[in-house]
Each structure stands twice: as structure tokens, then as C-alpha cells.
C-alpha positions in Angstrom: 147.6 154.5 78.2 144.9 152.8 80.7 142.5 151.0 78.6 138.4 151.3 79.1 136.5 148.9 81.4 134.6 147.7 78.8 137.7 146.3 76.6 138.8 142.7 76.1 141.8 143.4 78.3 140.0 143.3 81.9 139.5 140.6 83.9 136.6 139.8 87.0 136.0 138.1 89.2 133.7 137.5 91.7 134.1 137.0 95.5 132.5 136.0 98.4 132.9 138.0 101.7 131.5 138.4 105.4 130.3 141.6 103.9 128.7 140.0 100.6 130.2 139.5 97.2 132.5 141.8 95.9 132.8 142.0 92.0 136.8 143.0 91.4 138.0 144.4 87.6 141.5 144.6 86.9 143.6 146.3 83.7 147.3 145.6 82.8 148.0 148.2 84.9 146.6 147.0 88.6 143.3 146.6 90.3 140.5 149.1 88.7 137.1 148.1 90.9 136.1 146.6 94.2 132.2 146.8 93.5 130.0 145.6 96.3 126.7 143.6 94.9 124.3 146.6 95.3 126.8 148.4 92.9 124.4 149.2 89.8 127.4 149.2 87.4 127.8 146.0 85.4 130.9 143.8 84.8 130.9 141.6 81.8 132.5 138.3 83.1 136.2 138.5 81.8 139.4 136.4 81.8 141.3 139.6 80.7 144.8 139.1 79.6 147.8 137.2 81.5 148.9 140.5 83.3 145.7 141.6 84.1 144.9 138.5 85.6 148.3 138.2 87.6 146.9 141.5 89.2 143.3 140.3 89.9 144.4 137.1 91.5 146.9 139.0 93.8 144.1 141.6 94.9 141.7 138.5 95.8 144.0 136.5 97.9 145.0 139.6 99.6 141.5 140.4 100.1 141.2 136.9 101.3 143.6 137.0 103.5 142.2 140.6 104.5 138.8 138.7 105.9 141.1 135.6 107.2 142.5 138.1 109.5 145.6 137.5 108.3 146.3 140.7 106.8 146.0 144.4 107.5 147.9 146.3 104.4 147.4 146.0 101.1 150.6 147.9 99.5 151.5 145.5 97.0 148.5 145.2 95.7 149.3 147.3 92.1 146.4 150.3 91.7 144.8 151.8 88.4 142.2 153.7 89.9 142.0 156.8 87.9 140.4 160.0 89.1 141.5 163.1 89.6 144.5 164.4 90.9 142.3 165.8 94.2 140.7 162.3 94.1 144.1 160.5 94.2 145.0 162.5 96.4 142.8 161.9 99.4 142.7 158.2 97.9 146.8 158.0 98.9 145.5 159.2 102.2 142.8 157.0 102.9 145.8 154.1 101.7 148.0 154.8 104.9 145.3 155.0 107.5 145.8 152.3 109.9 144.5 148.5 110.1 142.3 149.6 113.9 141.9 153.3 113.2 139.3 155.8 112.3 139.8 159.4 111.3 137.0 162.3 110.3 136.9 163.7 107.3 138.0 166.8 108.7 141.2 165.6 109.7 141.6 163.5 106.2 141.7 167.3 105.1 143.6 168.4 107.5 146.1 165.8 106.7 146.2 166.3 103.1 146.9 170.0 103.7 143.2 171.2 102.7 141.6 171.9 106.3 138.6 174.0 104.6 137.8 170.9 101.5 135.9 168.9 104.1 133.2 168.3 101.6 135.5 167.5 98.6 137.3 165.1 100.7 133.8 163.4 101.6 133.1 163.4 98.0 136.6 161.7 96.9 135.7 159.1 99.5 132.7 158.7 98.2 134.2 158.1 94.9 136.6 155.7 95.8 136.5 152.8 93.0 138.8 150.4 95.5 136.7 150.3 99.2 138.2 147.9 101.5 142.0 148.3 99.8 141.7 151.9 100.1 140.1 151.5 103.3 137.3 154.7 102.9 135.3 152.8 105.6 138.0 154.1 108.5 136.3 157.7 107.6 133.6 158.6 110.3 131.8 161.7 110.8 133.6 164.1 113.6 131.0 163.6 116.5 132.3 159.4 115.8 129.0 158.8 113.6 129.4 156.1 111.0 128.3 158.2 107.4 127.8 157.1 104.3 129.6 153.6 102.5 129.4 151.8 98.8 128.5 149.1 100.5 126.3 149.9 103.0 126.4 151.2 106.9 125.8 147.4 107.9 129.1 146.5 106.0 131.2 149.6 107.5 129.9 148.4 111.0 130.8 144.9 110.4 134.5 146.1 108.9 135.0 148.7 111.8 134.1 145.8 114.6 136.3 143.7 112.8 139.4 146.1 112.5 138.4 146.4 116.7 137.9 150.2 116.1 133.9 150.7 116.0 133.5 154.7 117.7 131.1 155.2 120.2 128.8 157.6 119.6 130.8 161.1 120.4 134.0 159.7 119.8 135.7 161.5 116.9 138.8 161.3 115.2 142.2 158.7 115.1 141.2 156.0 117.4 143.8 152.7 117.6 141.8 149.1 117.9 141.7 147.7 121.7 145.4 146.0 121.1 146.9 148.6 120.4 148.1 148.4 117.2 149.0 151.4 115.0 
């Protein structure tokens, strides 16, 4: 059973980024929040318990190691997002995408079998409790338009440019970063 945000069980902690400060919340079961500092919701400062802390320390020196440049993938990094099934479903999606790629939400549900749930799939990424691990900010609009991001346009920009796959305007869809990497 996944326990509340609000019990003793949870640990933050609060890092600093290129992009801001990030507040991060993890249960016994894996990471539950990546908030970005304009995030209304509130975090009571938390040690958490042993295993919940084992998982918050391994999602900030990943992260760390994310903005270092010295990592692109974040699959060890243990997840207890919740949502729904639909939501989890475009979340394990949005998981595989590419380090240097960009894709429209269209094709997101395209790929997830659900060509005609473009708006539901813009909705689950909008929902997404985990930005950056689950990278929702490699989801552009079709015509190559940034849209909407927790954190901000200014920080999806910033993320895109430094993943090397910022779109031009009227470029759309999977794009790989200018070394190629897939």
C-alpha cells in the first residue's frame, strides 16, 4: 500500500538546478515528486525513513549527474508516481523517449496505440508528478512549438538546448540532438 505525502514516511529534499530549485518527495516505494519552485503544493521538510531516503538520495545524484551532463537515462531511479492506468501509461512513454529527441503529442498517441487521445495525452503530461526523470519537456506541439511545462517555457527551452534538440519553429516530431545520438 503507497502511503500519503503528508505521512511521517516521506522524505525531501531540496535541490538546486540550472533551471531553479527542485523540491523532490520520496515514499518506501521510489521517487513520488519532482516539484519545480513555482509549484504551489507544499512539502513539509522530511528525513522520511531509511528506505525512503535510500531512494531520494539516488534520484538527486542522478539528477545531479543529469545537469553535470553526465547522464541521459534515469531507469534505475525506482518510481511511485501513482495516477491512472492512462496516466502511467503515457508516463512509461514519455520514460523511453530519447536523451536529444523531441516528439508531438500526437505521435506520443500514436505510439501508445491511441492516435485520436491527443488531448488526454497532453493532459497526462501535464500531470506528470516526475518532470525531468520522465522527461515530459521532449513533448512539443506538432508545428515544433514549445507548449506548456511545470516549470515554465524558460526551463523547457533551457532543457531542450541542453539535450541539443531545441525545434525550429515548423519542425515537428522525433528529432535526434546535432551528435547524433539516439
Amino acid at each position: 500500500m503507497k502511503r500519503a505525502l503528508t505521512e511521517e514516511a516521506l522524505a525531501t529534499e531540496r535541490l538546486q538546478t540550472p533551471i531553479g530549485e527542485l523540491r523532490l518527495a520520496a515514499s518506501e516505494e521510489g521517487l513520488r515528486l519532482v516539484l519545480f519552485a513555482t509549484d504551489p503544493r507544499q512539502l513539509r521538510e522530511a528525513r522520511g525513513t531509511a528506505p525512503a531516503r535510500t531512494h531520494l538520495e539516488r534520484a538527486r545524484a542522478a539528477l545531479e549527474d543529469y545537469f553535470a551532463g553526465r547522464r541521459r537515462t534515469f531507469g534505475e531511479v525506482a518510481l511511485a508516481a501513482g495516477g491512472t492506468e492512462f496516466q502511467r501509461q503515457v508516463w512509461r512513454a514519455l520514460s523511453v523517449l530519447p536523451f536529444g529527441t523531441t516528439v508531438s503529442y500526437a505521435s506520443l498517441a500514436k505510439q501508445i496505440g491511441r492516435p485520436s487521445a491527443v488531448r488526454a495525452v497532453g493532459l497526462a503530461n501535464g500531470q506528470n508528478p516526475l518532470p525531468i526523470i520522465v522527461p515530459c519537456h521532449r513533448v512539443i506541439g506538432s508545428n515544433g512549438s514549445l507548449t506548456g511545462f511545470a516549470g515554465g517555457l524558460p526551463a523547457k527551452k533551457w532543457l531542450l538546448e541542453f539535450e541539443g534538440t531545441l525545434p525550429q519553429a515548423g519542425e515537428g516530431g522525433a528529432r535526434p540532438n546535432q551528435t547524433g545520438y539516439k
